[in-house]
C-alpha positions in Angstrom: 130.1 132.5 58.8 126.4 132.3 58.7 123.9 130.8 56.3 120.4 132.8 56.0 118.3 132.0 58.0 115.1 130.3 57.3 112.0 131.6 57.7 108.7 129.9 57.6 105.4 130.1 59.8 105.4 126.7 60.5 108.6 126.8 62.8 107.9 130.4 64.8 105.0 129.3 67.9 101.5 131.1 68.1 102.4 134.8 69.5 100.4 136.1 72.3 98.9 139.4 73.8 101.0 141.8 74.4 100.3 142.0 78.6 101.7 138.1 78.2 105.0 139.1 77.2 108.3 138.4 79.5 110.2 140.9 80.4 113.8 140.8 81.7 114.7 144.0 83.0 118.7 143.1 83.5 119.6 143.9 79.8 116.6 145.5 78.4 115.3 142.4 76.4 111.9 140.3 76.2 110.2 137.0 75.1 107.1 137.4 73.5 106.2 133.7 74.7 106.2 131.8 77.5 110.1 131.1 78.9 109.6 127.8 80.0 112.4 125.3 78.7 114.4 128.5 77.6 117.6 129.6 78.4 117.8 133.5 80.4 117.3 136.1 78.2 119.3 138.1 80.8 122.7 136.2 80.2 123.0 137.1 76.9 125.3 140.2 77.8 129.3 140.4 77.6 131.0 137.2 79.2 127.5 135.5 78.7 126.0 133.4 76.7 126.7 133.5 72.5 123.8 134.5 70.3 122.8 131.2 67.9 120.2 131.1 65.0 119.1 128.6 62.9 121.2 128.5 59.8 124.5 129.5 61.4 127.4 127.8 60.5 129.6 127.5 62.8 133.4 126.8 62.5 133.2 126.7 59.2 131.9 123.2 59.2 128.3 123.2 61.3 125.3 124.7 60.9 122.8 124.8 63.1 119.5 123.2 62.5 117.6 122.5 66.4 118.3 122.9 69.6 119.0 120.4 72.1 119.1 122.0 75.2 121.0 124.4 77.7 122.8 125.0 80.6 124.8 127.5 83.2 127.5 127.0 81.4 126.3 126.8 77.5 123.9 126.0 75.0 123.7 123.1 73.0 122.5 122.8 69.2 121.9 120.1 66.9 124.3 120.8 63.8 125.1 119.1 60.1 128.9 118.3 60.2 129.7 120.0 56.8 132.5 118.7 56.2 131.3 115.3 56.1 131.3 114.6 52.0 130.3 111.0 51.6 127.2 111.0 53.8 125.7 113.4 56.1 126.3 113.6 59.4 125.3 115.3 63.1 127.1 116.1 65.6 126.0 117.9 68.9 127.3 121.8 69.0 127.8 123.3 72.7 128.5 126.5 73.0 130.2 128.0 76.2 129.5 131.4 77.9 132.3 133.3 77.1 133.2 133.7 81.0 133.2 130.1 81.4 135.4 129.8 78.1 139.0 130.6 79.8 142.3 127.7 79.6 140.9 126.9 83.2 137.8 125.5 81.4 136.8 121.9 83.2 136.0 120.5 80.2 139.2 121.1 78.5 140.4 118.7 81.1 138.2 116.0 79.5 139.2 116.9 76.5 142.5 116.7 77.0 142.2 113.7 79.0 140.2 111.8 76.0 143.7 111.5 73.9 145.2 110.0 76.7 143.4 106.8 77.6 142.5 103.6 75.9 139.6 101.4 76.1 138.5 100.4 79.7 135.7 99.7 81.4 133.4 102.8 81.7 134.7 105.2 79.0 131.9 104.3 77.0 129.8 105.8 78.9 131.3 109.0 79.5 130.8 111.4 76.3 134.2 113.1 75.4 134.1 115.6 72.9 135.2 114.7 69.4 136.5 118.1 68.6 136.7 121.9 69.6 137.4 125.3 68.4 137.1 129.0 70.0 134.3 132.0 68.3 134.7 135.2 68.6 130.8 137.2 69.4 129.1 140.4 70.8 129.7 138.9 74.1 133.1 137.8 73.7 135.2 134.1 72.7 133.5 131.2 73.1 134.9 127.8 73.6 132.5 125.3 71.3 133.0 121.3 71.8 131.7 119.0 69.3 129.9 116.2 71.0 128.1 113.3 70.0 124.3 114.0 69.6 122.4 112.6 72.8 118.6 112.6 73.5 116.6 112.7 76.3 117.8 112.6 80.3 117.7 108.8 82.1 115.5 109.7 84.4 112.8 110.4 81.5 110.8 107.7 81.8 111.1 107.6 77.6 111.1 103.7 77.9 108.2 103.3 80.6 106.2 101.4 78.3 109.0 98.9 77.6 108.7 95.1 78.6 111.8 94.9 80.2 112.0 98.3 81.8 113.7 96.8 84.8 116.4 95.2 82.9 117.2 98.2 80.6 117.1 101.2 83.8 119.5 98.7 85.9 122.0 98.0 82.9 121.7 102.0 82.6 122.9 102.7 86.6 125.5 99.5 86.4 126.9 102.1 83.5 126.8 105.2 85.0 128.6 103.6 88.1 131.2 101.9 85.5 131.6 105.6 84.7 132.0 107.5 88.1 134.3 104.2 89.0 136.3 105.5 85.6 136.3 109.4 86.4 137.9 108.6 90.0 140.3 106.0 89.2 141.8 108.9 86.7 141.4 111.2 89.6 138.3 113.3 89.0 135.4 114.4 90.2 132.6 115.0 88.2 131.3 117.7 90.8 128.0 118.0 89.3 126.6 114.3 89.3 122.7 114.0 88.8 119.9 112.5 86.2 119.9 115.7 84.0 124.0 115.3 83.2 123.0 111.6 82.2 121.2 110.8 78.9 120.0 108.5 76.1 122.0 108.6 73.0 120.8 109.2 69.5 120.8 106.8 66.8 119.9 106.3 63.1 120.0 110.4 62.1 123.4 110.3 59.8 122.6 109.7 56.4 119.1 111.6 56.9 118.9 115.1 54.6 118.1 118.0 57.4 114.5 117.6 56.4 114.1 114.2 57.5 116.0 115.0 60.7 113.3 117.7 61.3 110.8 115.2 60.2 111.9 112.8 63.3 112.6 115.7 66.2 109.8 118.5 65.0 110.6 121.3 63.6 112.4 124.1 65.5 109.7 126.5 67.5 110.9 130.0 68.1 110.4 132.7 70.6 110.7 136.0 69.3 112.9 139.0 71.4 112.0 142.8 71.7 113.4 145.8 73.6 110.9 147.8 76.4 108.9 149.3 73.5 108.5 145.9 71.2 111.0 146.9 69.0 112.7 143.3 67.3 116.5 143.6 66.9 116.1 144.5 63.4 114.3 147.5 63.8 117.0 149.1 66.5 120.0 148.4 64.6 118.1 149.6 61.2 117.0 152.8 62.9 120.2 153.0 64.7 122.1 152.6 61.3 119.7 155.0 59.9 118.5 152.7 57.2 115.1 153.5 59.0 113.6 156.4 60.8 110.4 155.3 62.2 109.7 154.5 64.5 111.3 157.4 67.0 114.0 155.6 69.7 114.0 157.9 72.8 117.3 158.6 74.4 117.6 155.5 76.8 116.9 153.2 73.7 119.9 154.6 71.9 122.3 154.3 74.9 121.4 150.9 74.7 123.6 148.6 74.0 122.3 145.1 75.1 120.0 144.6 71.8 123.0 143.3 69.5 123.8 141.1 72.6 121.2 138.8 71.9 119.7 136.4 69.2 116.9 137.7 67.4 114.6 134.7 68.7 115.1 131.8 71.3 114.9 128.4 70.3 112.9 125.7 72.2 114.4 122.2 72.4 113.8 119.0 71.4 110.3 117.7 72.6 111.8 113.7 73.6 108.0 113.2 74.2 107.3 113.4 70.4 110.6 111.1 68.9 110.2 107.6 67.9 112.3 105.4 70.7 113.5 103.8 67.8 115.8 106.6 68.0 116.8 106.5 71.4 118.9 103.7 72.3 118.7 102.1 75.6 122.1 103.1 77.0 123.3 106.5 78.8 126.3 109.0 78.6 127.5 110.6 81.4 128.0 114.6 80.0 128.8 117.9 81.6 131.8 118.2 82.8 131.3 121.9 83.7 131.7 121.0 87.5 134.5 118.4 87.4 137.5 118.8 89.1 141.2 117.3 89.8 140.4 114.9 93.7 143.9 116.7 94.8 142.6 120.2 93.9 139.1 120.2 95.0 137.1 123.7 94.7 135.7 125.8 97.7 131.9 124.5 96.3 130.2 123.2 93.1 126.7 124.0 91.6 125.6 120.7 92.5 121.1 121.5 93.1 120.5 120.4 97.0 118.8 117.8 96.4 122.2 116.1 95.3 124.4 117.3 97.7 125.8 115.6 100.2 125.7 116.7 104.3 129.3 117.2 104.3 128.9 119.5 101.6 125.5 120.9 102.8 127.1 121.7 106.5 130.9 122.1 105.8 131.0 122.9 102.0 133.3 119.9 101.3 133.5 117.9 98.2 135.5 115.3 97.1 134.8 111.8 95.7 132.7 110.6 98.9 130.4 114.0 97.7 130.3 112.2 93.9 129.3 109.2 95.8 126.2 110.4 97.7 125.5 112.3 94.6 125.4 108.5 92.6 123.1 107.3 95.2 120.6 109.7 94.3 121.2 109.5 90.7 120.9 105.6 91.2 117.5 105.9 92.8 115.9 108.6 90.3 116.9 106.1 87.2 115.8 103.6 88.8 112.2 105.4 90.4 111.7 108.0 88.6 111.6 110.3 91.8 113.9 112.1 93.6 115.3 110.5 97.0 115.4 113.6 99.0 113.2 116.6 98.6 112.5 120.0 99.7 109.6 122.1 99.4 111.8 125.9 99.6 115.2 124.0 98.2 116.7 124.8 101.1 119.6 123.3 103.0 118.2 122.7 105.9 115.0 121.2 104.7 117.2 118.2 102.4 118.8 117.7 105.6 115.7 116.9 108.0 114.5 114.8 104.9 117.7 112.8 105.3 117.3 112.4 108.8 113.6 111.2 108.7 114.9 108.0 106.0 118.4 107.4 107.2 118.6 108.6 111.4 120.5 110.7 113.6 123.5 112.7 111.9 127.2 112.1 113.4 128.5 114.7 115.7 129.5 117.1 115.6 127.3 117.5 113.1 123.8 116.9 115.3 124.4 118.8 118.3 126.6 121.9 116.8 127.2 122.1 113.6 123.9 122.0 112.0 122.7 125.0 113.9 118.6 124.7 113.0 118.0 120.7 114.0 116.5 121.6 117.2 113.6 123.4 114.9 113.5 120.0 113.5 113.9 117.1 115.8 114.4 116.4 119.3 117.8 115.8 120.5 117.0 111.9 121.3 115.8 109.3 118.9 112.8 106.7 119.9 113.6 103.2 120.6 114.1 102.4 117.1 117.0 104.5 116.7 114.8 106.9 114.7 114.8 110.8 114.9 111.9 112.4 116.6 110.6 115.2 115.1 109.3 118.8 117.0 105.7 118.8 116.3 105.2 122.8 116.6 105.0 125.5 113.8 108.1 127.0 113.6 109.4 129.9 112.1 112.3 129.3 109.3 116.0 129.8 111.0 116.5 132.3 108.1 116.0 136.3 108.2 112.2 136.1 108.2 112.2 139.6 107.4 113.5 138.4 103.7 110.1 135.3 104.2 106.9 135.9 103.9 105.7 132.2 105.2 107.0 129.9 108.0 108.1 126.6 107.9 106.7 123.8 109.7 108.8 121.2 111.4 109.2 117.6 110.0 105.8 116.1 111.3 105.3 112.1 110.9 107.0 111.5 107.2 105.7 109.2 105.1 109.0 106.9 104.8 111.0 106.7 107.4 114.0 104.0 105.6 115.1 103.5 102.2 112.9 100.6 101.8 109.7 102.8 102.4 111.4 105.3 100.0 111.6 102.8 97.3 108.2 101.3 98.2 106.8 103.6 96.6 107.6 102.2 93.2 108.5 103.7 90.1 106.9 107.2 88.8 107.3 109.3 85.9 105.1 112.6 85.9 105.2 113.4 82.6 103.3 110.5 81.4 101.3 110.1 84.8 102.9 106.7 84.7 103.3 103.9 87.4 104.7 100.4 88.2 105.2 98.7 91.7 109.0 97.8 92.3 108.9 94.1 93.3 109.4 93.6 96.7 112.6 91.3 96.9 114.6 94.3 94.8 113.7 96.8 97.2 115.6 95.6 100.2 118.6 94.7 97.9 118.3 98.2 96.6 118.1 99.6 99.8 121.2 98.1 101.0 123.4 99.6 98.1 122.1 103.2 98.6 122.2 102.6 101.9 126.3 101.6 101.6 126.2 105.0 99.0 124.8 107.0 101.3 126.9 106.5 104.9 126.4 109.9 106.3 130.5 109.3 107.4 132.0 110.5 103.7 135.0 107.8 105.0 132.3 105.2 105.3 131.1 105.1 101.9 131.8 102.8 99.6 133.9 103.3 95.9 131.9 103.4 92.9 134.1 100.6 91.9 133.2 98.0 94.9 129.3 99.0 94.4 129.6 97.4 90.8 129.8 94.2 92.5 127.1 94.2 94.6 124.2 91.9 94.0 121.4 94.7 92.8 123.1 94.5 89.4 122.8 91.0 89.2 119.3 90.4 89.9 
């Protein structure tokens, strides 16, 4: 059931020349802006993802008046719960790809899960869904789960201006740790453990009419979708219908079948930048449970980005809690910095791996003389008398099929840190608002030592997200 939509200048963005337009050649469709913060258009086929406009209701109970964000897995949409009489009310709307909407879902083990526990430490800070039900689209059924609305990612830096920014980002990692602690004493993993699965909630919106919601987050911006020729979806399913005759579809545009596949326009999120704080409250949820998995039955791989990953699960694809682990380290240290612990220039295995080496030393074996087959184009098979890895100061070509490369890749020369300490020396950073703030210098070794207890490159050695709640950086 849909609602019209609504249609006024103020919400569609500034359109551009036609040689700017995006094209996505898989299914035949195009942006006429720019893509960035959008979704891909080329997933909106059969099994992907469902096509949402403002002014659907949903369920019979939510309409759809923003976007929030979006994932592999989904989109998410800011919705009025219409069946809420007394007072309105949102609720976060998120939407599964129909090939990710199956009874082997992940979160449907949340959401079962949810009716089963009571109130311990941690579950407030995990976001279970409050409801579900099941679509049916052009691209097949679609699981939807009814969340509560959260805000911007931790790792925003949306309270860098705050006086006791310290206090606030360490009570927000002592939570997310409660929460991890939580997820494995039930027996999961959450598989997909980073900064962007980790955000603020929302306050103060119920009781607001949808115009004052808009008032507080903007006003939806939309990016409009063509075919090859600039034809909107309108046009081809009027001419197709025969309800219009002009302009002329050739014969490839009426074999094709992709245009009812997708939404008439895109929908860019939620600016955080732009919202009041007073919005935003000072805690996190941890969210996205698209990756999680039962410890006994762990998965072949996860999605988890590389810069997350663990080296057991960069050089033997393993995962299992002491992956979630190193993956909390990392989260740990973007809250807390704003910066990412381990970097790589191509995202590439190999090159998250020499950045380990250069902060925390020599990998185990087998792992450092066999397993991880490109060190040598890395570092020299002794360390220096500090224990440290030396590094092969030649240019060296990648290990990968350089006929697939078009550049080389030059081996770890001096880096710049060279221990945790010198990693969180650098102090805290967020690029958005070209913001920064020295990290006082009795934290950073206290710091160090729990990422350094996080981040044992022995998986057995690492410590539970259950002892590192005790340790003495979240009582400072």
């Amino acid at each position: 059931m849909t609602s019209p939509d609504p249609q006024d200048d103020s919400s569609v963005a500034p359109e551009t020349a036609d040689e700017d337009m995006v094209e996505w050649v898989d299914n035949g469709l195009r942006l006429r802006l720019a893509p960035f913060g959008l979704e891909e258009l080329q997933e909106y086929v059969p099994g992907g993802y469902h096509p949402v406009h403002l002014g659907d209701v949903l369920g019979d109970a939510y309409r759809i008046i923003h976007k929030l964000g979006h994932g592999g897995f989904g989109t998410v949409w800011l919705a009025r719960d219409l069946s809420a009489k007394e007072t309105t009310k949102y609720v976060a709307l998120k939407i599964l790809v129909a090939d990710a909407s199956g009874d082997d879902c992940p979160e449907l083990l949340m959401d079962r899960l949810a009716g089963q526990i009571g109130k311990v430490e941690g579950l407030g800070d995990l976001c279970f869904p409050l409801s579900r039900f099941k679509i049916e689209g052009p691209n097949g059924s679609h699981l939807c789960f009814v969340y509560p609305v959260l805000g911007p990612r931790v790792s925003y830096g949306v309270f860098r201006d705050s006086d006791d920014l310290e206090e606030i980002l360490r009570r927000v990692c002592y939570g997310v740790t409660a929460a991890m602690a939580l997820l494995h004493h039930l027996g999961i993993c959450h598989g997909d453990f980073r900064p962007h699965n980790i955000l603020h909630p929302v306050t103060g919106l119920d009781g607001l009419s949808e115009e004052e919601v808009l008032d507080i987050l903007g006003k939806p911006r939309r990016n409009p979708v063509f075919n090859a020729n600039g034809l909107s979806r309108e046009e081809v399913l009027n001419i197709l219908s025969g309800r219009s005759r002009t302009p002329v579809l050739d014969a490839n545009e009426k074999e094709n079948t992709t245009m009812h596949t997708g939404p008439r326009y895109l929908v860019y999120p939620v600016g955080w930048d732009d919202v009041d704080i007073a919005y935003i409250l000072k805690t996190a949820k941890i969210i996205d449970f698209g990756e999680c998995f039962d410890i006994a039955k762990p998965p072949e791989n996860v999605g988890t980005p590389g810069c997350y990953r663990a080296p057991e699960l960069l050089l033997e694809r393993k995962v299992g809690i002491p992956s979630d682990l190193w993956a909390l380290a990392c989260t740990l240290f973007e809250i807390r910095t704003g910066r990412k612990l381990f970097e790589a220039f191509f995202d590439e295995d190999d090159d998250y791996l020499g950045d380990m080496c250069d902060v925390l030393g020599r990998l185990p074996e087998p792992w450092w003389s066999t397993t991880w087959e490109a060190r040598r184009q890395f570092f020299k098979d002794e360390t220096d008398e500090h224990g440290r890895v030396v590094s092969v100061h030649e240019l060296k070509t990648s290990v990968h099929d350089d006929s697939k490369r078009d550049y080389v890749v030059i081996s770890s020369g001096p880096p710049e840190a060279r221990s945790l300490v010198d990693k969180i020396g650098h102090g805290m950073m967020y690029m958005e608002g070209s913001f920064y703030k020295d990290i006082a210098d009795e934290e950073k070794p206290v710091f160090a030592d729990l990422l350094g207890k996080l981040l044992a490159f022995t998986p057995e050695n690492r410590i539970s997200a259950q002892a590192a709640l005790e340790h003495e950086w979240f009582r400072i």
